[in-house]
C-alpha positions in Angstrom: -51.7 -1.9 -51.5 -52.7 -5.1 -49.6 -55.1 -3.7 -46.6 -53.5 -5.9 -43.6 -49.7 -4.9 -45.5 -50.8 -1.0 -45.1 -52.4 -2.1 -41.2 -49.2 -3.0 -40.6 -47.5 0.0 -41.7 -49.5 2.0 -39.7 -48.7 -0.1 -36.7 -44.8 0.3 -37.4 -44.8 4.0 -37.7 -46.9 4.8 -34.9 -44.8 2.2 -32.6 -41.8 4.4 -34.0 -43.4 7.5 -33.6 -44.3 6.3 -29.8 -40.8 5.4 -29.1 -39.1 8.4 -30.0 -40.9 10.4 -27.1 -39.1 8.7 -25.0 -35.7 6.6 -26.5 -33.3 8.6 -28.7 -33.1 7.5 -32.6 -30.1 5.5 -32.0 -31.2 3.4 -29.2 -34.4 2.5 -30.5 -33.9 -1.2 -32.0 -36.1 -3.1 -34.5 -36.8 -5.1 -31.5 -38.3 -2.4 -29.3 -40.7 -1.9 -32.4 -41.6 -5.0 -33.4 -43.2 -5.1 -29.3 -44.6 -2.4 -29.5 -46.4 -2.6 -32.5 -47.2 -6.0 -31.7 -45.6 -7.9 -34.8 -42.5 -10.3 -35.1 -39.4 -9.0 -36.9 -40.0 -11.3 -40.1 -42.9 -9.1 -40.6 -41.0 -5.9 -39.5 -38.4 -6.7 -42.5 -40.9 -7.2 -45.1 -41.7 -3.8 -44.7 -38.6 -2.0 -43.8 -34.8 -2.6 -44.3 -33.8 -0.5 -41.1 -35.6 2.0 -38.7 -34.0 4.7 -41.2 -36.3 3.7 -43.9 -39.0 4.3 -41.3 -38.2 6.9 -41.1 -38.0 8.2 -44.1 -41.2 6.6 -44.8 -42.9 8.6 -42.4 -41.4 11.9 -44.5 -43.1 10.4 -47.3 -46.2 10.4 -45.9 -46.0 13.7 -45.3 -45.2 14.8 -48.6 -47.5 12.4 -50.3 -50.5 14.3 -48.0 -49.5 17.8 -48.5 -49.6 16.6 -52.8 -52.9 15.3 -52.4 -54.4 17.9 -50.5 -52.6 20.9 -52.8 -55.2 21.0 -55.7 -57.9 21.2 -53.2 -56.5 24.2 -51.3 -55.5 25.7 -54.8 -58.8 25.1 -56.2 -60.3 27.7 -53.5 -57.4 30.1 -52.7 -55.7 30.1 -56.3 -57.4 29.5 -59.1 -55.2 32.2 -61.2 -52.2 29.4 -60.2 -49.9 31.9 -59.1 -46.7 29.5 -58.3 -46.3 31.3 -54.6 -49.6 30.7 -54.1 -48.7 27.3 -55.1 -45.8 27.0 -52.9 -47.2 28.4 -49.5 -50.2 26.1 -50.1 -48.0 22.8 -50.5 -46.2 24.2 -47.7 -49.3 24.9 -45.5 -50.2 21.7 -45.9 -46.7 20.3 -45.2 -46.5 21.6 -42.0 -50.0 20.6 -41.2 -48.8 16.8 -41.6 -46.2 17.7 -39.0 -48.7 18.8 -37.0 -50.6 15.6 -37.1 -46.9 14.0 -35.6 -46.2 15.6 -32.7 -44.1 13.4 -30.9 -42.0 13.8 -34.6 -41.9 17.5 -33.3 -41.2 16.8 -29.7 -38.4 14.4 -30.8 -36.9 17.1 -33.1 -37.1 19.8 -30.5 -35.4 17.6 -27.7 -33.1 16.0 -29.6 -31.9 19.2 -32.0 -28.0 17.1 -33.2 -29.8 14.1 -33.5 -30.4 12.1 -36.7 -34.2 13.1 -36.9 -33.7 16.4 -36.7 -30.9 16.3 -39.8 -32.7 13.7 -41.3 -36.1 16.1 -41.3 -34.2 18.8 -42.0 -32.6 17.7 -45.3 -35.8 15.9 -46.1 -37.5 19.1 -45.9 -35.0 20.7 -47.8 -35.5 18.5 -50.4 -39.2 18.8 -51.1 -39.1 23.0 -50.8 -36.5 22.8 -53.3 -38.4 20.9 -55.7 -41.4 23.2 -55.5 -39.3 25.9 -56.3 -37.7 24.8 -59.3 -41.1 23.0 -60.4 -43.3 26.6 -60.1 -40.4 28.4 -61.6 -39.3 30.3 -58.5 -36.3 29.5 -58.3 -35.4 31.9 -61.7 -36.8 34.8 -59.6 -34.8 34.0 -56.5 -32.4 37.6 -55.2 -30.3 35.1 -53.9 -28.9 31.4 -54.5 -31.8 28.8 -54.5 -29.6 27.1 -51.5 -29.0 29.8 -49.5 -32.7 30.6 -49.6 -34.1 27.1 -48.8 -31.9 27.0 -45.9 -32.9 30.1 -44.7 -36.6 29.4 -44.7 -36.4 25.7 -43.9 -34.0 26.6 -41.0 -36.0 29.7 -39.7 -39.9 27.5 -39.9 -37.9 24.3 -38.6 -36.3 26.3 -35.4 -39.8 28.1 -35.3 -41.6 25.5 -34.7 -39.1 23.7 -32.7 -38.6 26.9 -30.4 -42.6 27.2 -30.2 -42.5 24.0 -28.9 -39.6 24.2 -26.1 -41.0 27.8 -24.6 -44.5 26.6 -24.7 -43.4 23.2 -22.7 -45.8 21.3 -25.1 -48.6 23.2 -25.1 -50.7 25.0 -27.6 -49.3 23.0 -30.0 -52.2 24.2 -32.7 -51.2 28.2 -32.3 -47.4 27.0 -32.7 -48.3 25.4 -36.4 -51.0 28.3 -37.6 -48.0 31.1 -36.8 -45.5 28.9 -38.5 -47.8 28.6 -42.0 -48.4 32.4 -41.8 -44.9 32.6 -41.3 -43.8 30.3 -44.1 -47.0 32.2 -46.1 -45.1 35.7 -45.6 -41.9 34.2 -46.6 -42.5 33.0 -49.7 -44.7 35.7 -50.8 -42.3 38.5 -49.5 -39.8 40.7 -52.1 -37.0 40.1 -49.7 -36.2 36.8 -51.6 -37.6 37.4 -55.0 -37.1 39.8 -57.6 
């Protein structure tokens, strides 16, 4: 990718990322962004249809660093390749690129019907499924694979999102550890494997 396209990237997704601190998803306007970020809207659109594929851009991302930083985690903490080794680790890592987006997390927390919050949630839904059918969890699940990613995305999401609301803010980096030792436990524990 072209240097100044990805610089400009950058620049759109932090402007977003700015902006939903303070503006709720639906009133944010590819107008608003393009000011912020300092660009004109011909620019905006050779990048990004809409601020929902912004969006889910930025979920990309997040996947796409939790991938790359997976064999590096695995190489120290599982070299035998257990696959729930495998899991927590993408998953530690996951949650870590959420960490790195706070005002995602603040936005998700204030603004729990909103489109980010769904959007995130189905997103993240999405990605935990396919580690569990691509380490072969998902054979060895007690119950459905559905029910199960909903009940650990929903419990780490509202987690985090509750960590956030009683802690005002604050502590953000305590909020993330608990919620990967969390998501650790969960994976690893018999109450949703055989």
């Amino acid at each position: 990718m072209d240097k100044r396209y990805e610089q400009t990237e950058i620049k759109l997704k932090d402007a977003f990322l700015n902006s939903i601190i303070e503006t709720d998803f639906d009133d944010i306007s590819i107008k608003s962004l393009c000011a912020v970020a300092h660009i004109n809207r011909i620019t905006y659109y050779q990048h990004f249809k809409d601020k929902y594929e912004l969006l889910d851009s930025i979920f990309r991302d997040m996947d796409e660093e939790a991938l790359n930083n997976l064999p590096i985690r695995d190489k120290i903490n599982n070299p035998e390749g257990n696959p729930y080794k495998k899991v927590s680790n993408y998953l530690y890592y996951f949650v870590e690129a959420l960490n790195k987006r706070l005002n995602l997390v603040i936005s998700i927390a204030s603004h729990k019907a909103g489109y980010i919050y769904f959007s995130f949630e189905n997103f993240f839904k999405s990605k935990f499924k396919d580690m569990l059918i691509n380490s072969g969890i998902n054979k060895q699940l007690k119950y459905s694979l559905d029910q199960t990613i909903s009940f650990i995305t929903g419990g780490v999401i509202n987690f985090i999102v509750s960590g956030v609301e009683l802690n005002k803010y604050t502590n953000f980096e305590q909020i993330f550890t608990d919620a990967q030792k969390l998501f650790i436990n969960l994976i690893r524990s018999e109450l949703i494997y055989n």
